[in-house]
Backbone as CSV, one residue per row, in Angstrom:
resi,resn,N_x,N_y,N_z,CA_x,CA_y,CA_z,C_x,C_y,C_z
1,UNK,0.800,-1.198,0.000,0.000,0.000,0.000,0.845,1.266,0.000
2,UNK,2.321,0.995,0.230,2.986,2.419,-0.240,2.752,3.114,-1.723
3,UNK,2.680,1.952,-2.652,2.434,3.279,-3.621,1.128,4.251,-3.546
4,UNK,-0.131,3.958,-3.108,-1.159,4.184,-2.630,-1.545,5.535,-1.743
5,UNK,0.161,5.829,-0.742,-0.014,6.307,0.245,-0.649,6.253,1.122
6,UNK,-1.194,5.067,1.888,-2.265,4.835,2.944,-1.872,3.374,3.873
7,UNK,-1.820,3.866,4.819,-1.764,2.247,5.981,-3.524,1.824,5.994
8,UNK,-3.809,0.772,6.062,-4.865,-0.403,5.898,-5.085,-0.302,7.712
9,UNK,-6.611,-0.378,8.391,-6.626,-0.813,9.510,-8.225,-1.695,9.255
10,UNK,-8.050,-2.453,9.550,-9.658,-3.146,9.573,-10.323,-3.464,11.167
11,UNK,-11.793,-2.751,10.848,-12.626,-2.807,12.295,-13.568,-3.794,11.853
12,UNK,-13.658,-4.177,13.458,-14.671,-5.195,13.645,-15.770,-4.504,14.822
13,UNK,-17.064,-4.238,14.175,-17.903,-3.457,14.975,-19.679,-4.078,15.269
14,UNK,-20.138,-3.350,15.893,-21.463,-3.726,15.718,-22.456,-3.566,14.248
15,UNK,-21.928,-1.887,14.258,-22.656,-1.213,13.389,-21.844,-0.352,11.957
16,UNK,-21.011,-1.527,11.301,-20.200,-1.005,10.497,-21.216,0.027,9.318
17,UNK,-21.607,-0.281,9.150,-22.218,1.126,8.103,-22.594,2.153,8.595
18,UNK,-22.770,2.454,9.800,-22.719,3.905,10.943,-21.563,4.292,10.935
19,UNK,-20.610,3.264,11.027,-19.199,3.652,10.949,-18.499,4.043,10.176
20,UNK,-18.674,3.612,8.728,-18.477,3.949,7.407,-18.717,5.404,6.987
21,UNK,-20.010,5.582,7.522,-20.695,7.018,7.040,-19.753,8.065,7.812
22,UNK,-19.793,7.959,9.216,-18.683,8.767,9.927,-17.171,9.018,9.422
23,UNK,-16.899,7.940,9.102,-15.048,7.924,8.391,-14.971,8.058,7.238
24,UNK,-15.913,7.600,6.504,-15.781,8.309,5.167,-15.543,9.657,5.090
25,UNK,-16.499,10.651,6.188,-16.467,12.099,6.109,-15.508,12.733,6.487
26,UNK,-14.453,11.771,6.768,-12.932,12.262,7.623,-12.043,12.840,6.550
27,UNK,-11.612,13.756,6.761,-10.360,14.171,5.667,-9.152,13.632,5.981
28,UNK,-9.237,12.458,6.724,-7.857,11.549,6.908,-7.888,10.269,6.160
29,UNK,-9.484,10.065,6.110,-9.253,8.583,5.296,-10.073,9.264,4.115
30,UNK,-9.081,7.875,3.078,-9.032,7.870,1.607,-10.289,7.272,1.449
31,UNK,-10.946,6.155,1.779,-11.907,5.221,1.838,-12.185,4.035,2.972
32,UNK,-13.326,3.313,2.551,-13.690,2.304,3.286,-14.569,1.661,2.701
33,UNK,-14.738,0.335,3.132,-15.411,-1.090,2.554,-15.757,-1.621,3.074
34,UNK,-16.948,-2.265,2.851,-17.240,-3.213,4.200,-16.858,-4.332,3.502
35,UNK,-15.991,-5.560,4.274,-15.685,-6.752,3.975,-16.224,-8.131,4.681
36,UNK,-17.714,-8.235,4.654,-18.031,-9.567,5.248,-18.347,-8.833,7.123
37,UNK,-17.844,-9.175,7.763,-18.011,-8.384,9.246,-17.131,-7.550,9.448
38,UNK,-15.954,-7.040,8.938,-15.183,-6.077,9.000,-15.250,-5.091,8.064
39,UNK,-14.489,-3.631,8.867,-14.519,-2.784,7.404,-13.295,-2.212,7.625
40,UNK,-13.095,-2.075,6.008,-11.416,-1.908,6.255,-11.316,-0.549,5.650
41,UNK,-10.666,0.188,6.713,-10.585,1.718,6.052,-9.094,1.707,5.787
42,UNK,-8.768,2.967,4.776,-7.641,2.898,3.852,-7.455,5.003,4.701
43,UNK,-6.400,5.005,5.466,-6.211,6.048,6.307,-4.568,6.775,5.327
44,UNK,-4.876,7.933,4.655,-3.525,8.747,4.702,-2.623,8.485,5.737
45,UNK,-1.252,8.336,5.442,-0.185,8.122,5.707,0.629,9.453,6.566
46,UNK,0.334,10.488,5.975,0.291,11.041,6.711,0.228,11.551,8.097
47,UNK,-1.092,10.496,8.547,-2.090,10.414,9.529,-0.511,9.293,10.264
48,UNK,-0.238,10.379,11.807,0.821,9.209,12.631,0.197,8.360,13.385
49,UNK,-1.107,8.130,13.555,-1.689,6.707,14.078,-3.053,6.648,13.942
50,UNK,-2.860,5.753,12.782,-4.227,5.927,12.199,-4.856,4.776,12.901
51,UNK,-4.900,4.164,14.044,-5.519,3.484,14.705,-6.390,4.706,15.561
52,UNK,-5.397,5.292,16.431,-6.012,6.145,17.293,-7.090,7.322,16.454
53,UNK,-6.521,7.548,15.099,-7.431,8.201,14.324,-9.113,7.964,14.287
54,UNK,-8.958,6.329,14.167,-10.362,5.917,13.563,-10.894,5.912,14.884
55,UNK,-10.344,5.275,16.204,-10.960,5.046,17.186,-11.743,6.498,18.039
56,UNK,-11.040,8.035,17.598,-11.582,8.994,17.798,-12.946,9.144,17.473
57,UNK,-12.978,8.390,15.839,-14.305,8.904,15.598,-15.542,7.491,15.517
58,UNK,-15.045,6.470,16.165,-15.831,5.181,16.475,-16.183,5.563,17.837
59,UNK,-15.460,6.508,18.838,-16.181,6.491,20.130,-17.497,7.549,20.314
60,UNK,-17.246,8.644,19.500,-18.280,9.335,19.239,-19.632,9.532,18.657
């Protein structure tokens, strides 16, 4: 995913398409997918922890 520019994190949630709609609207992530029970968002590189990124806006 370096040429891409983006680190990969995949969540496992209750309500992944609530979640989707929220991170999609992020100007940190590139995208997201839902894959089966996970969704795997694709976070700018940029971004220095794009774990703690997504989890900002999964607690809210």
């Amino acid at each position: 995913m370096n040429n891409m520019g983006v680190n990969i994190i995949e969540v496992k949630a209750s309500n992944l398409r609530a979640l989707k709609e929220r991170l999609i609207a992020c100007p940190e992530v590139r995208s997201a997918a839902q894959l089966g029970i996970r969704l795997r968002v694709l976070i700018y590189q940029q971004v220095s922890d794009p774990i703690k990124c997504s989890l900002t806006h999964f607690q809210n």
